[in-house]
N, C-alpha and C positions, 0 to 999 in steps of 0.2 A: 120340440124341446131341443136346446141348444146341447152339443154334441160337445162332451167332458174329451178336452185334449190333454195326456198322457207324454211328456218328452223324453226320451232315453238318450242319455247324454256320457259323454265320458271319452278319454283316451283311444287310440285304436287298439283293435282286438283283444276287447274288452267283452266282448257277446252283446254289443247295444243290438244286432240285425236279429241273432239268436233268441234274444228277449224277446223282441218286440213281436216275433214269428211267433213265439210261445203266446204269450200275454192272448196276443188276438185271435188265435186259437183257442185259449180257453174263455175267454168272453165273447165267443163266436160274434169278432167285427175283421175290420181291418188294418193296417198297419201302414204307413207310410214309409217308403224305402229311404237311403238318403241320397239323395240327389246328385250331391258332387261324384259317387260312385259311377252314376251314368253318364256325369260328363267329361269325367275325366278318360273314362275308356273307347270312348269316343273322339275326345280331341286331344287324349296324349296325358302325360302325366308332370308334364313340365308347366307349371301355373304360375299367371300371375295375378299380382293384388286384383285387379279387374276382371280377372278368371272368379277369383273368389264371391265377387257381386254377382256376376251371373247366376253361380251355385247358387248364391243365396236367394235370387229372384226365384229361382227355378226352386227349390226347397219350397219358397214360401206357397209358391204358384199351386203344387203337389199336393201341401197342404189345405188346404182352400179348399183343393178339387175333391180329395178323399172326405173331407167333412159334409161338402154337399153332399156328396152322393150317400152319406149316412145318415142324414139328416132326412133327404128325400125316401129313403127306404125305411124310419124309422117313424116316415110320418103314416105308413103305409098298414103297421104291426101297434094296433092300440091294443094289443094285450101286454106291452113292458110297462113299466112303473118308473124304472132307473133311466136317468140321460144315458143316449148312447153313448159309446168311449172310443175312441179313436189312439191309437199308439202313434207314437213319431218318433224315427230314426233319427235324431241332429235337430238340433235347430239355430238360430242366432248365436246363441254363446257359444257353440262351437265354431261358429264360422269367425266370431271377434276372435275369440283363443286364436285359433289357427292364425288368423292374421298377425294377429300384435307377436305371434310365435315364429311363425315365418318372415314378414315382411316390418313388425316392430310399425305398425301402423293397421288401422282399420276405419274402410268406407262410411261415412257417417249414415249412409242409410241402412246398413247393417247394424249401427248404433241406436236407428230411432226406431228398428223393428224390435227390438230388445224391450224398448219401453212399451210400445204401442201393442203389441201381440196378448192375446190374452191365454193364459194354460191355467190347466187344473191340478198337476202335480207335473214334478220333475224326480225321475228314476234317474241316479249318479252312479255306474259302473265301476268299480275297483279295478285297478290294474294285476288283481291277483290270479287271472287264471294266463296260463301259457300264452307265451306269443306264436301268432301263426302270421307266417309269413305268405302276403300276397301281391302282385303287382304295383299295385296302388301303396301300400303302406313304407311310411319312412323312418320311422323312429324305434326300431327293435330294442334297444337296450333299455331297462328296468327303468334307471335313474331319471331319463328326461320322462318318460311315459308316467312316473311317480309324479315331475314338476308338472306334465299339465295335468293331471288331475287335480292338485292342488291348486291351478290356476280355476276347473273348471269348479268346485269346490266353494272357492274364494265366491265364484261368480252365483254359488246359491244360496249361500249366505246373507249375500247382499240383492237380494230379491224378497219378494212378500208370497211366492206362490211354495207349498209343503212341497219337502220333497225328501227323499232318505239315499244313504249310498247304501248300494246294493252288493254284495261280496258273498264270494264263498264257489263253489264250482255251479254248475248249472241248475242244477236240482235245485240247490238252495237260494239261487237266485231268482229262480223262479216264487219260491214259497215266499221270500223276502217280499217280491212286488206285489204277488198278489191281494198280500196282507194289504199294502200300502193302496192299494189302488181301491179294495174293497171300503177303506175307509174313508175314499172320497167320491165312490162310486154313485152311492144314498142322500148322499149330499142334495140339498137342492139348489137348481139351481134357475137365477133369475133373469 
């Protein structure tokens, strides 16, 4: 059974890593990290547009790999009913946002994995809980963290796959998704 992908998406320090740790905890799977976080600490935190492609091969790469190995463990346990579910840290539209955000351009193969990818629900993060401040992040003040939301927003809008934004402090983000995810959880899928 094909393995229901779950995206968590949203501004930074937003709890998308928080969620996703939740989420796959309580539907005892797995979580896919985001990827640019590993490469960036590793090669530095000054990126370019072509940094971004990497991230974004390396994301995709990530995912692929976490799905296999759920799919292979899931062929393993014929007592589930539900497709297995997979959470993801970021995906494409975060990596377009960020570009056309930063460099006011984006890689068209970041564009054509947008189309081409297939998900089962999109979780959209609010910018209302506190900002924490970490190496990697750039945008601490309220107002731009409000426009990309709005940009990432804009971006679920204009898609076919369900998705809801998600607000409130932890607890209630939690309860938010789970709702969300349970309702696409039974789903079948073909």
């Amino acid at each position: 059974m094909k393995v229901k992908r779950i995206v968590i998406i949203g501004p930074e320090s937003t709890g998308k890593s928080t969620l996703c740790s939740e989420l796959a905890r309580h539907y005892e799977t797995s979580w896919v990290p985001e990827f640019a976080r590993e490469y960036l600490l590793t090669n530095g935190n000054h990126y370019t547009l072509n940094d971004l492609s990497v991230i974004a091969e390396g994301q995709l790469k990530s995912e692929d790999e976490f799905a296999d190995r759920i799919e292979s463990t899931y062929k393993r346990r014929a007592e589930r009913h539900n497709a297995p579910l997979l959470f993801i840290d970021t995906d494409m539209h975060v990596l377009k946002t960020w570009s056309e955000f930063v460099f006011d351009s984006c890689d068209n193969r970041i564009l054509k994995n947008i189309v081409n990818r297939n998900y089962d629900l999109y979780l959209l993060c609010n910018t209302d809980l506190p900002w924490k401040q970490d190496a990697l992040r750039e945008y601490p003040d309220l107002r731009t963290r409000e426009k990309l939301f709005e940009h990432y927003k804009e971006a679920m809008i204009n898609q076919n796959v369900p998705w809801c934004v998600v607000s409130g402090n932890y607890e209630e983000r939690l309860d938010i998704s789970i709702r969300a995810v349970d309702t696409i959880a039974t789903m079948t899928v073909l």
